[in-house]
C-alpha positions in Angstrom: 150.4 196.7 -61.2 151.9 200.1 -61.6 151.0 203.2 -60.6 151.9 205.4 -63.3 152.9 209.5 -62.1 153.6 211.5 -65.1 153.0 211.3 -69.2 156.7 210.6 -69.4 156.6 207.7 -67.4 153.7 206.5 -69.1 155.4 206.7 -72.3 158.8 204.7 -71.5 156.4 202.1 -70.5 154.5 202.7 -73.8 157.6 201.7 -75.7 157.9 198.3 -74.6 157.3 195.4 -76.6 154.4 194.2 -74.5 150.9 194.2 -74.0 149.4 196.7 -71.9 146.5 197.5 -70.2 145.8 200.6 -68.5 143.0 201.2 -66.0 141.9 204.9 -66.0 140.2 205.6 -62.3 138.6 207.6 -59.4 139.2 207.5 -55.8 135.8 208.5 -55.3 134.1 206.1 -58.4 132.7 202.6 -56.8 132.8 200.6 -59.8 136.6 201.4 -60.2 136.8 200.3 -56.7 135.0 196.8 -58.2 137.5 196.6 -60.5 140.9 196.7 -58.3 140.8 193.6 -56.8 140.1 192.0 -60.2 143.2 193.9 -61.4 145.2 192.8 -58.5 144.3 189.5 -59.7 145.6 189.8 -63.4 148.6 191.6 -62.5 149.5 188.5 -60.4 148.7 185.5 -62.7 149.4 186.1 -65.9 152.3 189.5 -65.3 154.8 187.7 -67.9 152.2 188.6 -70.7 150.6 191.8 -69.5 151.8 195.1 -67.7 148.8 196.2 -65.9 149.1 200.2 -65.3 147.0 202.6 -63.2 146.0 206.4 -63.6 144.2 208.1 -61.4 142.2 210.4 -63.7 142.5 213.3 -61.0 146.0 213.5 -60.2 147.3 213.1 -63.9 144.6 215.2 -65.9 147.4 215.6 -68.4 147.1 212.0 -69.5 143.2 212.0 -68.5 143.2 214.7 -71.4 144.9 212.5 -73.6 142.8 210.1 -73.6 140.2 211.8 -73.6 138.9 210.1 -70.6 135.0 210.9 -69.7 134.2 208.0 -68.1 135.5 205.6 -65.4 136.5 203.1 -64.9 138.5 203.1 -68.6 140.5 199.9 -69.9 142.7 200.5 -72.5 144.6 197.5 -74.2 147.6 199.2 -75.9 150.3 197.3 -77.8 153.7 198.6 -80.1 151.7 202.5 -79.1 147.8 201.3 -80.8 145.3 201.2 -79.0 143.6 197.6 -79.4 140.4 198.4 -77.1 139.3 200.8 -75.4 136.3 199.9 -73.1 134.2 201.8 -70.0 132.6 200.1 -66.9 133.7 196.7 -64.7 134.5 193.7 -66.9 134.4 190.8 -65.6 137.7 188.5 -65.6 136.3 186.2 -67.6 136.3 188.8 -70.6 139.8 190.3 -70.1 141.6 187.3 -70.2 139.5 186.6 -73.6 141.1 189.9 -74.8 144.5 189.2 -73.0 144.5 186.2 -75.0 143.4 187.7 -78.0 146.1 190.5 -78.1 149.2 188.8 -77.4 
């Protein structure tokens, strides 16, 4: 998992030939805090097919804007720069996988 600090580093990452999913997030929001660990789980099995990347939504209001980010915790599935999904509230493991699958 990657913490990503600025829209620039965001898009380098956006222009590699991978699947990506990035988890827009609070400090303060519980379910986002429901989510890490599942994250942290991802990120570790399957990292050869997925780059898992983090933005906190209150230190990078730039890319928040973006986004257009109104809700957390926010999944996007981005691949070659499209947007595959973009989808609000914890999801279970179970489900991304499915998508990881899916997508790549």
């Amino acid at each position: 998992m990657h913490q990503i600090k600025s829209f620039q580093e965001l898009d380098q990452i956006l222009d590699k030939d991978k699947l990506i999913l990035v988890d827009f997030y609070a400090d303060w929001c519980s379910p986002c805090k429901t989510m890490m660990p599942m994250l942290e789980f991802l990120s570790g099995d399957i990292k050869e097919q997925l780059d898992i990347l983090k933005v906190n939504i209150e230190s990078e209001k730039v890319i928040a804007d973006e986004f257009k980010i109104k809700t957390v915790p926010a999944l996007f599935f981005i691949k070659d720069r499209k947007v595959l999904e973009r989808m609000t509230g914890v999801q279970s493991i179970r489900y991304l996988r499915n998508r990881i699958e899916e997508y790549r």
